[in-house]
C-alpha positions as CSV (number, residue, x, y, z in Angstrom):
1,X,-32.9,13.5,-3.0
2,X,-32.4,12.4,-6.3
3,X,-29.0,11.7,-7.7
4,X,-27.7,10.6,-10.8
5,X,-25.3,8.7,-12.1
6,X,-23.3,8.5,-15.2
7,X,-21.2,5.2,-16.6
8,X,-17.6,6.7,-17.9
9,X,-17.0,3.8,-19.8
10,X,-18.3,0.7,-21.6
11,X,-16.7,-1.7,-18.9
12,X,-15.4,-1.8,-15.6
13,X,-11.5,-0.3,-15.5
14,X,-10.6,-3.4,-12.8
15,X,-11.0,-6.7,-14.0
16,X,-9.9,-10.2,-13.1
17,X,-7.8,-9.8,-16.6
18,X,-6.7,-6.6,-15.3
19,X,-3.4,-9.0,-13.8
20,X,-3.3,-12.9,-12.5
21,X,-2.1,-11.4,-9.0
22,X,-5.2,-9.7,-7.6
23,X,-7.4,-12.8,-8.1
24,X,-11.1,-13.4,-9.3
25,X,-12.3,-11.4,-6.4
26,X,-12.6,-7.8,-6.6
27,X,-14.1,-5.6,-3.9
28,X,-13.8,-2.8,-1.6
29,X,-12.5,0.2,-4.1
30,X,-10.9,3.5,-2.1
31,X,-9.3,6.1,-4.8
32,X,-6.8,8.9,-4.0
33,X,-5.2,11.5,-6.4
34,X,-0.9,11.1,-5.5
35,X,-0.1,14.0,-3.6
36,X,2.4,16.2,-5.1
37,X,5.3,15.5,-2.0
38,X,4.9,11.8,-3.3
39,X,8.3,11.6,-5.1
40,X,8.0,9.2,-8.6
41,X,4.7,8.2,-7.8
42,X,3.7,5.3,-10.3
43,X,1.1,7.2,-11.5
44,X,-1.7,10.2,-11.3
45,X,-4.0,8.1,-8.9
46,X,-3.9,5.3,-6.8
47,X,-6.3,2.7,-6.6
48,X,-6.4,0.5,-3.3
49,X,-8.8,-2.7,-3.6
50,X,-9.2,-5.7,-2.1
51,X,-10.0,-9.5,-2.4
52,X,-12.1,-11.2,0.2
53,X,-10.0,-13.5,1.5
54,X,-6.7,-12.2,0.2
55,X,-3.3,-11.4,2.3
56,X,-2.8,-7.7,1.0
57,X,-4.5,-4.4,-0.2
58,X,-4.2,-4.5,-3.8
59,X,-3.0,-1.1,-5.8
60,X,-3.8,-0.2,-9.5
61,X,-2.1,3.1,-10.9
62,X,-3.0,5.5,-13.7
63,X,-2.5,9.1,-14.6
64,X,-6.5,9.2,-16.1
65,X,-9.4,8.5,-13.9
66,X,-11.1,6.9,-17.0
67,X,-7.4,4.6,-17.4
68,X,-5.8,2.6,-18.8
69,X,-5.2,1.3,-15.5
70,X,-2.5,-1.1,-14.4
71,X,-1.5,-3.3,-11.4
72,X,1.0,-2.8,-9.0
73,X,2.2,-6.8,-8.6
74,X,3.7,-7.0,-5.3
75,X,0.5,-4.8,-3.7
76,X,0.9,-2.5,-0.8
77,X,0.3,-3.5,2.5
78,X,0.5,-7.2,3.5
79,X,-1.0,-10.0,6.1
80,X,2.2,-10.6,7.6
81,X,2.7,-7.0,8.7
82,X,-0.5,-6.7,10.6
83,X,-1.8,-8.1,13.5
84,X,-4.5,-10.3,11.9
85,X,-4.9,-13.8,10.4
86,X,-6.3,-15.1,7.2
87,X,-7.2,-12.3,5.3
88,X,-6.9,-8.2,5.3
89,X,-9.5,-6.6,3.3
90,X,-11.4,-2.8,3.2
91,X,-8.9,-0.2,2.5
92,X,-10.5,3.2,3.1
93,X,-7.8,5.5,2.3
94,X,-6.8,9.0,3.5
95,X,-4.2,11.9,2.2
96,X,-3.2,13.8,6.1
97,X,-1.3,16.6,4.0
98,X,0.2,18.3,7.6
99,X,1.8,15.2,8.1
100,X,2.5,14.2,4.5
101,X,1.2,10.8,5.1
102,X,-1.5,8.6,3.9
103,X,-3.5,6.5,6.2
104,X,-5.7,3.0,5.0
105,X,-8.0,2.1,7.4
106,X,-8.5,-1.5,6.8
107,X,-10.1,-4.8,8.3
108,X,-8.9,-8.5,9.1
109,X,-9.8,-11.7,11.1
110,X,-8.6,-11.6,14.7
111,X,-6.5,-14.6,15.9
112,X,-9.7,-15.7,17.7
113,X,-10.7,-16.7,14.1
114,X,-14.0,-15.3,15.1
115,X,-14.2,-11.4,14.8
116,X,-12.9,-9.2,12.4
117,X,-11.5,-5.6,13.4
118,X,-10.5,-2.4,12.3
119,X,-6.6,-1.4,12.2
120,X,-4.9,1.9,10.7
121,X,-1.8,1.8,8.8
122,X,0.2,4.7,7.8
123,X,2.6,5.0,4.8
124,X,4.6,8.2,3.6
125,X,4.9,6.8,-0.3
126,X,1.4,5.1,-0.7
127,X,2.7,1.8,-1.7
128,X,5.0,1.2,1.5
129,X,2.7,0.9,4.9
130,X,3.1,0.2,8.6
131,X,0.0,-0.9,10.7
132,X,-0.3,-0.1,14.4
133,X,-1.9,-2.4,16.5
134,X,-4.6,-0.4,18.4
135,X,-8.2,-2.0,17.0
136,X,-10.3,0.8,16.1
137,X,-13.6,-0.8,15.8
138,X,-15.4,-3.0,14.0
139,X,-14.9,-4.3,10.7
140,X,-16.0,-1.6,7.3
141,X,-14.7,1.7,8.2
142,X,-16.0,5.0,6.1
143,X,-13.9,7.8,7.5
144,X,-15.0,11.5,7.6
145,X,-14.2,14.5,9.2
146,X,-16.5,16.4,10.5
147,X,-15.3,20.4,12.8
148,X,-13.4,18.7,15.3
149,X,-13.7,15.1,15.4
150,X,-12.9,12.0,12.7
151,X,-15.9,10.3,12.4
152,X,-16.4,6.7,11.2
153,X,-19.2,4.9,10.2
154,X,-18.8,0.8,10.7
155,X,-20.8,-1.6,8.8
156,X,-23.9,-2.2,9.3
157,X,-24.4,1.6,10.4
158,X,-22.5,2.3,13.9
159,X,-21.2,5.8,14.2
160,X,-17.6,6.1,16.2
161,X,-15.7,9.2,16.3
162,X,-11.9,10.1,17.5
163,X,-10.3,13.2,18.2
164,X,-7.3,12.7,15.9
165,X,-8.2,10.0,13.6
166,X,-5.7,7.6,15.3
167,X,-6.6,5.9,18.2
168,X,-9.6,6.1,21.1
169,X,-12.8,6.0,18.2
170,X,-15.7,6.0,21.5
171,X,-18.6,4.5,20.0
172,X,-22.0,6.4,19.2
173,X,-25.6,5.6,17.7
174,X,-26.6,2.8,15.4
175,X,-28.1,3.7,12.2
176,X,-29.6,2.1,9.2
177,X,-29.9,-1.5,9.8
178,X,-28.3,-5.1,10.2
179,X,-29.0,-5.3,6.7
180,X,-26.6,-2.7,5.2
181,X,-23.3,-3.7,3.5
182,X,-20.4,-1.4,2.7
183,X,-20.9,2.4,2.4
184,X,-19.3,5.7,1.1
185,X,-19.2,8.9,2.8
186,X,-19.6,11.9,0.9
187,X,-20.0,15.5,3.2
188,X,-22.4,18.0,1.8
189,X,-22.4,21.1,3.4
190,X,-23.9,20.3,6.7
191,X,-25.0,17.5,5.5
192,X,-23.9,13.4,5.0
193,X,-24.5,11.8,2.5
194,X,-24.2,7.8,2.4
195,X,-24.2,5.8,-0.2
196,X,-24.6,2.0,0.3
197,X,-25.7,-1.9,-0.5
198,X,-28.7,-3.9,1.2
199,X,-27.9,-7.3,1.6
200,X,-31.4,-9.3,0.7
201,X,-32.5,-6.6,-2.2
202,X,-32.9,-8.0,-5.2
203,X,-31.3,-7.1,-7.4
204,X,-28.6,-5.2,-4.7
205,X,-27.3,-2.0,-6.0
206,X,-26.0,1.1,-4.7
207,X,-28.8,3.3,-2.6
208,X,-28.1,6.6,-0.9
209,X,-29.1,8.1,2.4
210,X,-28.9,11.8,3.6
211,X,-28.6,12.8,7.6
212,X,-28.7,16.0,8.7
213,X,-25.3,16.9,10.7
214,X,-26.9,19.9,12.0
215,X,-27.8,18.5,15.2
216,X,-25.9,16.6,18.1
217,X,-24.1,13.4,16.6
218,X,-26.0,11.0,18.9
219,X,-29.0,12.1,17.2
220,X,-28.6,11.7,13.6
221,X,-30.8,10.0,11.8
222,X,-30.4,8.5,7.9
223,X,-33.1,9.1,5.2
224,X,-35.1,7.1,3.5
225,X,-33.0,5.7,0.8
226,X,-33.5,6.7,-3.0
227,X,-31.9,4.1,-5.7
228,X,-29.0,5.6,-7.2
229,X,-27.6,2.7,-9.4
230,X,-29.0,-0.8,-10.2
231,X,-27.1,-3.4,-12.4
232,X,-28.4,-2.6,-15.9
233,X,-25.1,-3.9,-18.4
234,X,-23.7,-6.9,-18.9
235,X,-20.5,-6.1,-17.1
236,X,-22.6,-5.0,-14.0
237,X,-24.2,-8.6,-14.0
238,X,-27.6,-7.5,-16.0
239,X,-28.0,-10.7,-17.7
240,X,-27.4,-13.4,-14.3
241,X,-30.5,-14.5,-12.5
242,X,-32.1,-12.7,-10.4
243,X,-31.8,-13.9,-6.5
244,X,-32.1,-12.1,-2.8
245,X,-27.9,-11.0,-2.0
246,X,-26.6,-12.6,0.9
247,X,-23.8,-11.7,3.1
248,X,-19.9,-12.7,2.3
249,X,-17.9,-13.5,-0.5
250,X,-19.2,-13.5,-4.2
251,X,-17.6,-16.8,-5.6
252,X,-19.0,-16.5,-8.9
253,X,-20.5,-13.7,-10.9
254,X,-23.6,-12.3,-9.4
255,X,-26.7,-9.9,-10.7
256,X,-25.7,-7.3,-8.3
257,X,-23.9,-4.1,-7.7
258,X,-21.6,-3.1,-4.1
259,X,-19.3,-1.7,-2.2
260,X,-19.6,1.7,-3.6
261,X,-16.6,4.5,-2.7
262,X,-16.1,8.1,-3.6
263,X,-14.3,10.4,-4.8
264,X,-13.9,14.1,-5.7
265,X,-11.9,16.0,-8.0
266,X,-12.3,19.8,-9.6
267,X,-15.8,20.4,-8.4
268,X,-16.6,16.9,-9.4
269,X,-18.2,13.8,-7.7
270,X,-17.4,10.2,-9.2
271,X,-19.1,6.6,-8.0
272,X,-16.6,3.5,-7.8
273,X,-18.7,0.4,-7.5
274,X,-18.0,-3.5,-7.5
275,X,-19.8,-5.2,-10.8
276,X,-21.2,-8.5,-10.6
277,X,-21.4,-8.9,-7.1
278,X,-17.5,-9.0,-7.0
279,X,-15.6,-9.1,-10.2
280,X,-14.4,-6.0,-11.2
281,X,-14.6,-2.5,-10.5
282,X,-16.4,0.4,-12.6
283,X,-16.6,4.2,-12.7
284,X,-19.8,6.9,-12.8
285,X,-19.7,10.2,-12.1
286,X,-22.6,11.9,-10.1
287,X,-25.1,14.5,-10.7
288,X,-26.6,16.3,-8.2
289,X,-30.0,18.8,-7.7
290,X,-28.7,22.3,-7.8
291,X,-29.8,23.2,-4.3
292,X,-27.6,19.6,-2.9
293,X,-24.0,20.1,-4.4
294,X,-21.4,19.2,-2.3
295,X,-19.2,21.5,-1.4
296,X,-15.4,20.7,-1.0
């Protein structure tokens, strides 16, 4: 499959210059349009992003996908009210409209200081959240429902699934490779598609994958990947060297593309991506073949 995609803009709508508080970091975008029984939201949309070693979930607010965007300072939710260490990182962020609240599923280092887990918080404003304690998985969670279950699908390409969304996500098949990075989910009819970084490419940008959803989960299987965006600006890193990606934290500014999300609006598919490996955050909206639209 063949998909395009579009910049919105001459630059990235998240930069390091976007406000001092979020840092030189910027990764791990997950968009939501403020649900109407939000009262005096800050804005239109809410942005949740993240730093790679930072201690909280960093919010930017707007009432115009394209912007101006600005930055919530005090962020949303923070180390100290979870039960990990270090860092808290990965917001992938849901709207449960029965219950009027909106769940982040997010990651952090376990007090073993060796593995990171996955945690749900839960907050009924979208800027105030609570975090249970039950760990859901591994660390990278892409969240998706699919008739009845909530599935997730945990870097590098494990499939879990939970009856509710909540608690008890059994685990399932292994997909893609040790090689994939983060990923966005996108249903499509009966079908999923993914769309994700390789750690190693060179340069890395954003791939996707289709899997037919048709059959029982422990047999899905990903498709060969088509390139969907590669870094081709200036902002996106264009003009850096060229050098195989490697896993973990993009100290400087890198020739690379990452961490892609999604997000859909009025028949309409957009791209979030991380620019120059991790320093800012741009839009694209997608364009699909006729006979692959996604339905909402």
């Amino acid at each position: 499959m063949t998909i395009h995609a579009r910049r919105l803009l001459q630059g990235p709508i998240i930069t390091p210059e976007s406000n001092e508080t979020i840092g030189t970091n910027i990764n791990g975008p997950s968009l939501i349009r403020v649900p109407d029984w939000v009262s005096h939201p800050l804005g239109r949309y809410y942005l949740y992003f993240a730093h790679h070693n930072g201690t909280f979930i960093r919010l930017a607010y707007s009432n115009h996908l394209q912007g101006p965007w600005q930055i919530y300072k005090p962020g949303t939710l923070l180390l100290k009210q979870t039960p990990c260490i270090h860092h808290i990182a990965s917001p992938d962020v849901h709207i449960d409209h029965e219950t009027r609240a909106i769940r982040m599923y997010y990651h952090g280092l376990m007090p073993d200081g060796k593995s990171q887990k996955t945690f749900l918080a839960v907050s009924y404003d979208g800027l105030h959240f609570t975090s249970y304690t039950d760990i859901l998985g591994n660390s990278y969670f892409r969240v998706f429902q699919w008739e009845n279950y909530y599935y997730a699908l945990v870097m590098p390409g494990e499939l879990r699934r939970s009856r509710n969304g909540l608690d008890s996500f059994e685990p399932g098949p292994m997909l893609f490779h040790e090689h994939m990075r983060h990923s966005a989910v996108l249903l499509a009819s009966d079908r999923l598609l993914v769309f994700y970084s390789q750690v190693g490419d060179t340069p890395e940008g954003i791939l996707v994958s289709e899997i037919a959803l048709t059959v029982e989960w422990t047999q899905w299987k990903e498709s060969k990947p088509t390139i969907v965006l590669q870094p081709e600006r200036s902002y996106e890193g264009a003009e850096l060297p060229l050098s195989p990606s490697v896993r973990g934290l993009a100290a400087t500014r890198m020739h690379q593309l990452r961490d892609p999300a999604v997000y859909e609006e009025d028949g309409k598919q957009y791209l979030l991506y991380t620019v120059a490996g991790e320093y800012g955050i741009a839009l694209a909206q997608l364009f699909f073949p006729k006979e692959s639209l996604p339905t909402t």
